[in-house]
N, C-alpha and C positions, 0 to 999 in steps of 0.2 A: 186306548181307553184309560190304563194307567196312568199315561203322560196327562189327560186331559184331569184326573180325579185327582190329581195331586196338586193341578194349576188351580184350581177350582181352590182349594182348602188353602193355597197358600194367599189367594185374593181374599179368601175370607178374613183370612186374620189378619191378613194389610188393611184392611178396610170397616172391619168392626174395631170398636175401643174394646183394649183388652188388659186384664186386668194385670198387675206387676207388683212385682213386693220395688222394698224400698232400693234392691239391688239391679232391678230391672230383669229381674226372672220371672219368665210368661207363666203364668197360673191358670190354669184351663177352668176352675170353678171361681167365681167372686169369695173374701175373704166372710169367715161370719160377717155377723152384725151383732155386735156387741152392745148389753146396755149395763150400764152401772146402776149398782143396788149398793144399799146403806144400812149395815147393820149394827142395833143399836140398843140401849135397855130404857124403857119409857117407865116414869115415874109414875106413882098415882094423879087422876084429876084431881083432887086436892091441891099436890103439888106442883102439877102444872099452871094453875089456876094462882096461887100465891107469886111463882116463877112469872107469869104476865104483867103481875101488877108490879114485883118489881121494874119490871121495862118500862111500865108505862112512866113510874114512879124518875126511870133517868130520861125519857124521852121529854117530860117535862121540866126538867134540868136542865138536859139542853137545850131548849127550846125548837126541840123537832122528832120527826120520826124518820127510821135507820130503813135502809131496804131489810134487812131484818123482821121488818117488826110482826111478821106474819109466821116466822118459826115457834115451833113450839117445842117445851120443855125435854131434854134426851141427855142420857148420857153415850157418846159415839164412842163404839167400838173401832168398824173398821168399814172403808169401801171395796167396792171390787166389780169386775166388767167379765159376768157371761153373755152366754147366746140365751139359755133358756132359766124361768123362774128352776125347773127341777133340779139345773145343774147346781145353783146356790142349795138349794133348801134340802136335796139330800145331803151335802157338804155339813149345811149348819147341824141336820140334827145327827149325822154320825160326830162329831166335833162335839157338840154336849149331850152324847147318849147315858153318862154318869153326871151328869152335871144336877146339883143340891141346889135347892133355893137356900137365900141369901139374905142376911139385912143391908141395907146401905144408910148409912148416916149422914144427914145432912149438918153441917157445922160453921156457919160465918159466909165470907166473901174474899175474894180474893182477886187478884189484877195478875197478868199476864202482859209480856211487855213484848211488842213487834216491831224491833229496833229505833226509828227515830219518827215511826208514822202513823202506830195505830195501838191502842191498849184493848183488852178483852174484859171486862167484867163476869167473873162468874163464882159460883157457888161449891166451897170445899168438900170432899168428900172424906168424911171423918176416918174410913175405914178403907181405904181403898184395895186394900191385899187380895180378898177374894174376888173383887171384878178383874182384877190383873191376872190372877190365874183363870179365870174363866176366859178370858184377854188372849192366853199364852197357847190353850187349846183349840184356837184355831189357825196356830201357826202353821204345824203341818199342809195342814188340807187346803190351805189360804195363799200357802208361799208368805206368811207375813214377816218379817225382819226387824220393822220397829218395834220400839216399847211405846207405852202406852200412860200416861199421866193421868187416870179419870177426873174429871168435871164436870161441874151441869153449867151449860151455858146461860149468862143474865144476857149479853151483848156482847157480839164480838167484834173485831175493825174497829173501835173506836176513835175514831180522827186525833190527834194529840189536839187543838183545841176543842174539841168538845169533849176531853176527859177532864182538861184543866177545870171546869163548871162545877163537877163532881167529887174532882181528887182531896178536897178535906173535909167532904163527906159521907167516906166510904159505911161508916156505920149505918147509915139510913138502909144499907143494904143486906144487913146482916141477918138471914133467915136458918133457922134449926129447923130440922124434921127426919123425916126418913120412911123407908117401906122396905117389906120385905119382895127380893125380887125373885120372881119364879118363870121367868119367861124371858125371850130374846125378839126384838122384836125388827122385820126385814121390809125395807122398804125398796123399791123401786121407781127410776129416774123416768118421769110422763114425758112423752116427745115434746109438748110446750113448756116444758118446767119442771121445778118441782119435783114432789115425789109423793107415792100414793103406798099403802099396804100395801105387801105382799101375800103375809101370814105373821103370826105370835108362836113362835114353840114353845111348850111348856118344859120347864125342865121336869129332870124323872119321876120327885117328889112332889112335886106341885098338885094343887087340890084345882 
């Protein structure tokens, strides 16, 4: 009976797909399933809404629109790939359980250059010190390693002929403003796309 309950299990796993890391070591459970969330600080609709018309303001420069053209206005912190929304979002608010609302200043434009193939158009951030530490506090709990340059996106990828359209006229692009920020805001990756809410946490001070 033994003989036969051990032939039995070993036909099983000859004959079922079975799961293996990348060293071919048998794994008796499937690995998670992991989805990527994007966490990020959203501006006022004001600002967003100003931030649009810039785009639209280059898309008719170039003479088109960018697969872009449906993002809307953020300043990105960071990504990252759990199993479950709780595993992020306990993360996020132990990571800014002290965390102070903020101003951010918006100040001009500015170009970002991606070697010999594509330019970024976006918007300076006049202050950037305090998103950087607020940046730095989810190094810990995040595993994060890079630094961080804040910006708020006008266009990014931009083809090198469709910047040459716009590159002596970068002042049409030049917007001031700002908000005070009190909140982080976590989005997650939809199976067809995209990415939808998850939650806003408010930092400690926030009304």
């Amino acid at each position: 009976m033994k003989t036969c309950e051990v032939f039995l299990s070993l036909s099983f796993l000859t004959s079922s797909k079975m799961n293996t890391t990348k060293k071919g070591q048998f794994l008796l459970f499937p690995p998670p399933q992991l989805t990527e969330y994007f966490v990020l600080l959203s501006p006022t609709e004001e600002i967003k809404k100003e931030t649009t018309k810039l785009k639209k303001k280059l898309y008719k420069m170039i003479g088109r629109e960018t697969e872009n053209n449906k993002s809307v206005a953020h300043i990105s912190l960071f990504k990252t790939k759990w199993e479950k929304d709780k595993h992020v979002l306990d993360r996020v608010r132990k990571s800014i359980a002290d965390q102070k609302e903020f101003s951010v200043e918006i100040n001009g434009s500015d170009v970002y250059n991606h070697g010999t193939k594509s330019k970024t158009l976006f918007l300076k951030i006049e202050n950037p010190k305090p998103i950087q530490s607020l940046y730095d506090s989810f190094r810990e709990e995040f595993k994060i390693k890079t630094d961080l340059n804040p910006h708020l996106t006008i266009e990014q990828n931009i083809p090198l002929d469709d910047f040459d359209k716009i590159k002596d006229s970068l002042d049409a692009f030049h917007y001031k403003s700002g908000w005070i920020c009190n909140k982080v805001t976590i989005l997650k990756k939809k199976e067809k796309g995209g990415f939808k809410i998850v939650e806003e946490i408010l930092f400690q001070n926030a009304e």
